[in-house]
C-alpha positions in Angstrom: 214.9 -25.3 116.3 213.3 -27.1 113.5 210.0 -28.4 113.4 211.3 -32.4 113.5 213.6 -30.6 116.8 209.9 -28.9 118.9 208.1 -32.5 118.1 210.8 -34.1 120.3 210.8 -31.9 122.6 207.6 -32.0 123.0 207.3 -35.4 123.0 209.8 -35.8 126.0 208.6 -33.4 127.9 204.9 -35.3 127.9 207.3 -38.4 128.6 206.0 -40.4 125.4 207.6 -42.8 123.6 208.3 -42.6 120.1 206.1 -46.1 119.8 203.5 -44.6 121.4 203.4 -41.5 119.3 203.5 -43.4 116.4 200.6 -45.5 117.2 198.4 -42.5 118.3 199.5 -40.7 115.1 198.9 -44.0 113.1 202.7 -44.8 112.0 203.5 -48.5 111.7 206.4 -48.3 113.6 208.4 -45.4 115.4 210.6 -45.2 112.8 208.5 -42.7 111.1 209.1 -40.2 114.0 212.5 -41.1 114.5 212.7 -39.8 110.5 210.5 -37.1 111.2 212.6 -35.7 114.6 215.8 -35.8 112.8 214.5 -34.0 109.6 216.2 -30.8 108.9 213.7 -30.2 106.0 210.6 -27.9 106.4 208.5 -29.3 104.5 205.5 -31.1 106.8 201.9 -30.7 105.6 200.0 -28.6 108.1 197.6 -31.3 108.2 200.4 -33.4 109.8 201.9 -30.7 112.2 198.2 -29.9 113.4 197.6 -33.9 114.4 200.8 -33.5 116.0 199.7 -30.8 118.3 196.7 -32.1 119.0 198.0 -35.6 120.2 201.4 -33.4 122.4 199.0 -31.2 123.4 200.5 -27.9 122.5 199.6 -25.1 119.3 200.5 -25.8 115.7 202.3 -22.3 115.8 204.5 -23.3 118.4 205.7 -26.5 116.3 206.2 -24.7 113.5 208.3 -22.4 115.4 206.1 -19.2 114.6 205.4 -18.8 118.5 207.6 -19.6 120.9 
């Protein structure tokens, strides 16, 4: 799983919209995390992954696939 793949999953499985992550994130539009789920890519500042975790409520390790 990629990291774009664990943000989704953890994303559904909190039952949150792409919208709504976006705006807690501060996206304009969900179009960023559309981009950002579908990346194959690695490369996500830390910075970015950690604000992810903290607003799906889960560890930074687990998105970047280091703890499963």
């Amino acid at each position: 799983m990629t990291v774009g793949e664990r943000i989704k999953y953890m994303r559904e499985k909190r039952r949150m919209s792409q919208d709504k992550l976006a705006k807690e994130m501060g996206y304009k539009d969900r179009s960023s995390i559309s981009k950002i789920e579908k990346e194959t890519d690695e490369n996500i500042y830390m910075e970015t992954v950690q604000k992810f975790a903290q607003k799906l409520n889960c560890s930074p390790l687990f998105l970047m696939g280091w703890d499963e």
